[in-house]
NUVOLO-997396 format. One record per residue: residue number from 1; x, y, z of N, C-alpha, C, O in turn. Coordinates in nm, 2 decimals. Layout:
{NUM; {X; Y; Z}; {X; Y; Z}; {X; Y; Z}; {X; Y; Z}} ...
//
This chain:
{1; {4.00; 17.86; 4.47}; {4.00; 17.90; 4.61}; {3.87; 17.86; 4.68}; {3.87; 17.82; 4.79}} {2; {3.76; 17.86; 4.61}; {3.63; 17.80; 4.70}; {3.60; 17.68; 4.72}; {3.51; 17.63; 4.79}} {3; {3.68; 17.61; 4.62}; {3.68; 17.47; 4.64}; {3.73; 17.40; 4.77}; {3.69; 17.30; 4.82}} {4; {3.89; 17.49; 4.82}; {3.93; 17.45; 4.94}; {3.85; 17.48; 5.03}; {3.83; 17.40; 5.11}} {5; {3.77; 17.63; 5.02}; {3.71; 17.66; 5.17}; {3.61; 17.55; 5.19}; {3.61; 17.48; 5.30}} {6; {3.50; 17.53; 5.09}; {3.43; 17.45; 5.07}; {3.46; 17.30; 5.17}; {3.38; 17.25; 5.25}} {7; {3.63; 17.24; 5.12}; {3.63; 17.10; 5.15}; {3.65; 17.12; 5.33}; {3.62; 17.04; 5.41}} {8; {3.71; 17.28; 5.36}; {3.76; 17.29; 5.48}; {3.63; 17.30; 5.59}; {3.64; 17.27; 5.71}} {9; {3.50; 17.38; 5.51}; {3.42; 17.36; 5.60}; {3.30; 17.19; 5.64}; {3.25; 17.14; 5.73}} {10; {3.32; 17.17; 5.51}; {3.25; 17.03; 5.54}; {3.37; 16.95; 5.68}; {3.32; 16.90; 5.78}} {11; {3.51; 16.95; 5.66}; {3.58; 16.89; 5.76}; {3.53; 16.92; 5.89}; {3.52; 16.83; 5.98}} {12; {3.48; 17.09; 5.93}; {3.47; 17.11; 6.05}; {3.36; 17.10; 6.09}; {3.36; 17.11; 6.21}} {13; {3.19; 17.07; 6.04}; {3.11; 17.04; 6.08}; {3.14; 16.90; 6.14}; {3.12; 16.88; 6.26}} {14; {3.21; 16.80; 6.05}; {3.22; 16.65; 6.14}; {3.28; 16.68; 6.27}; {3.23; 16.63; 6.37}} {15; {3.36; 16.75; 6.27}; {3.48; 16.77; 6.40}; {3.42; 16.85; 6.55}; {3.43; 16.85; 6.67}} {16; {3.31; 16.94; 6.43}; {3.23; 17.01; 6.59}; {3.16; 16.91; 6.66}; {3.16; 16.93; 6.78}} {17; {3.09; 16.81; 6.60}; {2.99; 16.75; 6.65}; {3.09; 16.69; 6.77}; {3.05; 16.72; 6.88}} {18; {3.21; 16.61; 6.75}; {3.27; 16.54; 6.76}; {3.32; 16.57; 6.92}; {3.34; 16.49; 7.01}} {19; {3.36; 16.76; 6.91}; {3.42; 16.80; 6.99}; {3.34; 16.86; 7.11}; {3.40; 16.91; 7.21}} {20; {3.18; 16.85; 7.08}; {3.10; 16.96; 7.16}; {3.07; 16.81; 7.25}; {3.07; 16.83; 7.37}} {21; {3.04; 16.70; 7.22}; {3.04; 16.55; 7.29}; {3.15; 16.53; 7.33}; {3.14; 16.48; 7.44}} {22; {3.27; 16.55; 7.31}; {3.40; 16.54; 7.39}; {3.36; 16.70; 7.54}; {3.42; 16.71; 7.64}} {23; {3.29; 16.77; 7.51}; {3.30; 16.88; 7.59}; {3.20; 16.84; 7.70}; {3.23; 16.87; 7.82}} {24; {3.08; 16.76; 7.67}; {2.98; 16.74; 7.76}; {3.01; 16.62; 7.82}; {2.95; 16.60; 7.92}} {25; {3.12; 16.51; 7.78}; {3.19; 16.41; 7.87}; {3.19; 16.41; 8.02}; {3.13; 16.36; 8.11}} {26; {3.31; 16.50; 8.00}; {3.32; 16.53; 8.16}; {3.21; 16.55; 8.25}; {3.21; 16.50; 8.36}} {27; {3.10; 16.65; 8.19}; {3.02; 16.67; 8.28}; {2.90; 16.58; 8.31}; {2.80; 16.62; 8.37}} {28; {2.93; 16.45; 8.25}; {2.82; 16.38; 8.22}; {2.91; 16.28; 8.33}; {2.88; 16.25; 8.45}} {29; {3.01; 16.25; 8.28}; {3.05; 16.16; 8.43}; {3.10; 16.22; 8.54}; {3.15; 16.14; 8.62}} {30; {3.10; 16.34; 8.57}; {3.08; 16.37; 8.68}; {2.94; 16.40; 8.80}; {2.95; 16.42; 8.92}} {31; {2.79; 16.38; 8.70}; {2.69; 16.38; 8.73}; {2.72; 16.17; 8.81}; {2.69; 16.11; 8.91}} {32; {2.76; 16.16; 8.68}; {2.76; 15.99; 8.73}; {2.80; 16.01; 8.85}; {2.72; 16.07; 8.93}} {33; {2.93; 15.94; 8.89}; {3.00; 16.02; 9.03}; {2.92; 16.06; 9.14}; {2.89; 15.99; 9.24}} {34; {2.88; 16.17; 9.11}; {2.79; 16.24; 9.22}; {2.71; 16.13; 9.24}; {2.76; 16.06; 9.33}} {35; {2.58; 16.09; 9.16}; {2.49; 16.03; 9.16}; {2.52; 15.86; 9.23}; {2.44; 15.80; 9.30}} {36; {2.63; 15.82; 9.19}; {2.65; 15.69; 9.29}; {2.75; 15.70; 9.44}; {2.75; 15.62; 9.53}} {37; {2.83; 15.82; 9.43}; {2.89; 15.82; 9.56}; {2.81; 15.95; 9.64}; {2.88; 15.98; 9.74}} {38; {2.70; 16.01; 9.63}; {2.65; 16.10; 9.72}; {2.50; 16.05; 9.72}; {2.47; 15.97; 9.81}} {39; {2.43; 16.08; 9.63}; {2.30; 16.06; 9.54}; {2.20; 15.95; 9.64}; {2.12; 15.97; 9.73}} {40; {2.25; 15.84; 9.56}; {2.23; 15.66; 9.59}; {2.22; 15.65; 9.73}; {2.12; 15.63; 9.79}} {41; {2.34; 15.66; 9.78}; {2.36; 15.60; 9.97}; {2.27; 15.68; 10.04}; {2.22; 15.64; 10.14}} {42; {2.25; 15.80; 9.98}; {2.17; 15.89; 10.09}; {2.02; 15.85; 10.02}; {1.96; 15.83; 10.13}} {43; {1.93; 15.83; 9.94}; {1.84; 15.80; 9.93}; {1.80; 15.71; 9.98}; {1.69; 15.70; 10.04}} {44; {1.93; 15.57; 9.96}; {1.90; 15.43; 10.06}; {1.89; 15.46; 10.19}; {1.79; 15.41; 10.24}} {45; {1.96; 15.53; 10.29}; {1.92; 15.60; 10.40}; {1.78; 15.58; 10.44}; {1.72; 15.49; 10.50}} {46; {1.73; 15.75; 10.33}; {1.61; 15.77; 10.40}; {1.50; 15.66; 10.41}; {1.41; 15.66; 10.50}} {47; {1.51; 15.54; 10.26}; {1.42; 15.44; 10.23}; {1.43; 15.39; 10.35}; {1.33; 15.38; 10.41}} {48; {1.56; 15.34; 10.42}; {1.56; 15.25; 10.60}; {1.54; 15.32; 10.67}; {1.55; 15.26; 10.78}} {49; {1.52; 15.41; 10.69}; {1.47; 15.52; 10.84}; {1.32; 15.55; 10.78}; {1.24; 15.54; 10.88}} {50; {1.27; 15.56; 10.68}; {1.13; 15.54; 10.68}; {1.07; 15.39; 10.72}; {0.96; 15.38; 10.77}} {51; {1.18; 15.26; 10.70}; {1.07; 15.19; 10.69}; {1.07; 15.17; 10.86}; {0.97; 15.13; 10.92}} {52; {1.23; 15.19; 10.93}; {1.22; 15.20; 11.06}; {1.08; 15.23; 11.12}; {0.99; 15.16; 11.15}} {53; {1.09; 15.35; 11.12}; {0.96; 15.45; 11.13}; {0.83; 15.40; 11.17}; {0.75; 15.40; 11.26}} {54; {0.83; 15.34; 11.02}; {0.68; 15.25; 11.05}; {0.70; 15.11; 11.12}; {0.62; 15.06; 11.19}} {55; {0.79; 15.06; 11.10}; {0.75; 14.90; 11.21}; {0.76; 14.92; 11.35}; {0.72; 14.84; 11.43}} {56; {0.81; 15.04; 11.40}; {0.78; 15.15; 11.54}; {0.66; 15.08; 11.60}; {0.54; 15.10; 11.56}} {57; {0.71; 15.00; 11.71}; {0.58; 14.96; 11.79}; {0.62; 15.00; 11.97}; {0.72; 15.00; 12.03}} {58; {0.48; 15.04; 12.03}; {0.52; 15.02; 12.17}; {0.61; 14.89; 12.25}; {0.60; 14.78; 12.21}} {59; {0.68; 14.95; 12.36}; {0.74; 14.83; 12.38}; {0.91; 14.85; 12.34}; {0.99; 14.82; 12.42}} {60; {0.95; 14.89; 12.20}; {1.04; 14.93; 12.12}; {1.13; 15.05; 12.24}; {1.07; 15.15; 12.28}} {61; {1.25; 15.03; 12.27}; {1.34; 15.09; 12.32}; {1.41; 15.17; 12.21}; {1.42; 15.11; 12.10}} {62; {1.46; 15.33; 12.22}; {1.46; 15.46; 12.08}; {1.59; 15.52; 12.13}; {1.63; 15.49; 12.25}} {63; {1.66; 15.59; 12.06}; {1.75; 15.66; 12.09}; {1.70; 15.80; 12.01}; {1.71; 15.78; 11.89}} {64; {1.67; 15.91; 12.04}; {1.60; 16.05; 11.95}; {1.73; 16.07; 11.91}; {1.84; 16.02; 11.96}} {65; {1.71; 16.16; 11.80}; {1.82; 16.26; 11.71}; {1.89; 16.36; 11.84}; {2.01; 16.39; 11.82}} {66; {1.82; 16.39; 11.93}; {1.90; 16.44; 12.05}; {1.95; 16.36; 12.14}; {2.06; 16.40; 12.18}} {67; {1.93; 16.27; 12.17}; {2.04; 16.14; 12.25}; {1.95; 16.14; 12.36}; {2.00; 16.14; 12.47}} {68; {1.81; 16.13; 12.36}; {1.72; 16.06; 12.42}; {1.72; 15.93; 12.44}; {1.70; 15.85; 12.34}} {69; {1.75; 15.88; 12.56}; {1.69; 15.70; 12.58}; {1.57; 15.70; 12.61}; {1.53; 15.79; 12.68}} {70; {1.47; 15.56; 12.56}; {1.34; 15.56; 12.63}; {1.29; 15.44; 12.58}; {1.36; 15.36; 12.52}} {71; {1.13; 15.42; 12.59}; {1.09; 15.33; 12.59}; {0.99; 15.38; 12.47}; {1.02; 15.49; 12.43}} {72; {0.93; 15.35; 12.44}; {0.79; 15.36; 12.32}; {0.66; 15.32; 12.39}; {0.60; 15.21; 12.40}} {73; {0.62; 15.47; 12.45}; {0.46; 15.43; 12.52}; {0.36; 15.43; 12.42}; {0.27; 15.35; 12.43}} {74; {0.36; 15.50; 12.33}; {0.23; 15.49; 12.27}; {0.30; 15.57; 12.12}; {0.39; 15.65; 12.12}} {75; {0.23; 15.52; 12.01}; {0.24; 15.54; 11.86}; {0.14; 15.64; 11.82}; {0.02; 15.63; 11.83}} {76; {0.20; 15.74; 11.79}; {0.08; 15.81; 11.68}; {0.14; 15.79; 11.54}; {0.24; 15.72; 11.51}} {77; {0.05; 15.87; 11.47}; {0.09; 15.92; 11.29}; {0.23; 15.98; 11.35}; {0.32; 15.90; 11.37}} {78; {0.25; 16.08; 11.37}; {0.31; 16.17; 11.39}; {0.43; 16.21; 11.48}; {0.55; 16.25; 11.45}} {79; {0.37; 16.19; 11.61}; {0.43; 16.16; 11.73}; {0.42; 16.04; 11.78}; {0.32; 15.96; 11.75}} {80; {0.56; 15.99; 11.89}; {0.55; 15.89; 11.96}; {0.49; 15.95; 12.13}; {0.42; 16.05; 12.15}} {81; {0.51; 15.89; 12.19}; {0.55; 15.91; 12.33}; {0.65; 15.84; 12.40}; {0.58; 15.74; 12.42}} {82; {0.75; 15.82; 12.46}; {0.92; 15.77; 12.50}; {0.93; 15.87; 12.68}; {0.96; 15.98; 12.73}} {83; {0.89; 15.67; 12.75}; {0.94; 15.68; 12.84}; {1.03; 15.72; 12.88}; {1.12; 15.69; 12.80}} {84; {1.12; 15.82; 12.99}; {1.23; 15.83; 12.98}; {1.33; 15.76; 13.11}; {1.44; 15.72; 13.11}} {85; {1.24; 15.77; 13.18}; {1.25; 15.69; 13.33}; {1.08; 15.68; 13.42}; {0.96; 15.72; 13.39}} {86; {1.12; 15.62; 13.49}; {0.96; 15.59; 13.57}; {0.85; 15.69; 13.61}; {0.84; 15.76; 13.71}} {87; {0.78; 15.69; 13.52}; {0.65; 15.77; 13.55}; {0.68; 15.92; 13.45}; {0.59; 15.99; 13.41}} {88; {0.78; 15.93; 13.42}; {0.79; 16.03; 13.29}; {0.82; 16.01; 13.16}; {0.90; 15.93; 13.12}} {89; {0.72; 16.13; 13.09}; {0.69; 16.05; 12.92}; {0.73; 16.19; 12.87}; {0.73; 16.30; 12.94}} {90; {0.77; 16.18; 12.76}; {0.83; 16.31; 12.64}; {0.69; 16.29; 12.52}; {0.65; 16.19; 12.47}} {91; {0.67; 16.37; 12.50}; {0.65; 16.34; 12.32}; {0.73; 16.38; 12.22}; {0.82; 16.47; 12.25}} {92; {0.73; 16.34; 12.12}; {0.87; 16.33; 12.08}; {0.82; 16.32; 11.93}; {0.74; 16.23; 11.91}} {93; {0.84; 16.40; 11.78}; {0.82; 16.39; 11.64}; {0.90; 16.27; 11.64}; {1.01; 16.26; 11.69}} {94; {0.82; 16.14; 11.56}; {0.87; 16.04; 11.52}; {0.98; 16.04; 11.45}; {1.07; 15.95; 11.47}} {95; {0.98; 16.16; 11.35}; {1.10; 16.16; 11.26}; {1.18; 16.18; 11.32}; {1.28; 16.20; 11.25}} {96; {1.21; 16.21; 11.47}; {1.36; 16.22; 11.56}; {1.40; 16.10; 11.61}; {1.48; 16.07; 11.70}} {97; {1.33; 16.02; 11.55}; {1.36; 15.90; 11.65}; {1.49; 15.84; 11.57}; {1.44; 15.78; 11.48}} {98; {1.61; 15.83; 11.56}; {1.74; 15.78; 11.53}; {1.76; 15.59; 11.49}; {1.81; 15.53; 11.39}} {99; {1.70; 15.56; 11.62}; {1.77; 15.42; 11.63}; {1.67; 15.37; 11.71}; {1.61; 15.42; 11.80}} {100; {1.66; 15.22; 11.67}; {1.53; 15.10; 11.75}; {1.63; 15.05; 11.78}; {1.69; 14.99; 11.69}} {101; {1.70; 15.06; 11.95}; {1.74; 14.95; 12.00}; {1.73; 14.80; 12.02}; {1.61; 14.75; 12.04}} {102; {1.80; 14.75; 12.01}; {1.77; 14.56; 12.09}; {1.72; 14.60; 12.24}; {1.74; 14.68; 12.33}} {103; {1.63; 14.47; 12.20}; {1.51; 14.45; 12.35}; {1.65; 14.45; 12.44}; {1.77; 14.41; 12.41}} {104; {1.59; 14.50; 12.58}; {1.68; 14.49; 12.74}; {1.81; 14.61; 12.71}; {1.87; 14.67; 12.80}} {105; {1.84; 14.61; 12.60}; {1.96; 14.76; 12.61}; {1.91; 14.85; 12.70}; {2.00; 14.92; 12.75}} {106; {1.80; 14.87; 12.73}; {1.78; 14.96; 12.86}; {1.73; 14.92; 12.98}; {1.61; 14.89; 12.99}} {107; {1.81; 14.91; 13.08}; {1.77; 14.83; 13.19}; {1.72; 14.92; 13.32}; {1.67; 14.86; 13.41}} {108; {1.74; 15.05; 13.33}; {1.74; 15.16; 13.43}; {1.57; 15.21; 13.43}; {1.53; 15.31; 13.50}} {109; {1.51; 15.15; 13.36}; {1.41; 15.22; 13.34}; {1.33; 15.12; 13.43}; {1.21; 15.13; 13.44}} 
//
């Protein structure tokens, strides 16, 4: 009789190893998953709105995260300043700035 239990336990150590990597599967490609359809695109994001960010020169026509139109009066670290029409300026956190229009998209100003 201990000879069976014996052969029965050596079977189930191979089988656990076997079955506890069949258990962390799933959760290992579902990390995958995440990681290329959420993860990825949104880090490439922020890599192009940073580098936006910085090639930010006066002159440069903006659209803000609030739906600001304007012009780019002056560059800080931090803050811009964005014409909005004639003779009035906003300051404005850089990181709201959305979008560097093409030159002349704003013609009212």
């Amino acid at each position: 009789m201990s000879f069976i239990s014996s052969a029965f336990a050596q079977g189930s150590a191979a089988g656990s190893a076997e079955s506890s990597l069949m258990q962390f599967l799933p959760l290992i490609l579902m990390f995958a998953v995440l990681y290329f359809i959420m993860i990825r695109p949104q880090m490439k994001r922020q890599k192009e709105h940073r580098n936006m960010l910085s090639a930010m020169a006066k002159g440069d026509e903006v659209i803000t995260s609030g739906g600001i139109v304007g012009k780019i009066t002056k560059v800080g670290e931090a803050y811009v300043g964005v014409e909005i029409s004639d003779g009035t300026e906003i300051t404005v956190q850089k990181s709201s700035v959305s979008t560097i229009l093409p030159k002349g998209t704003i013609k009212s100003l």
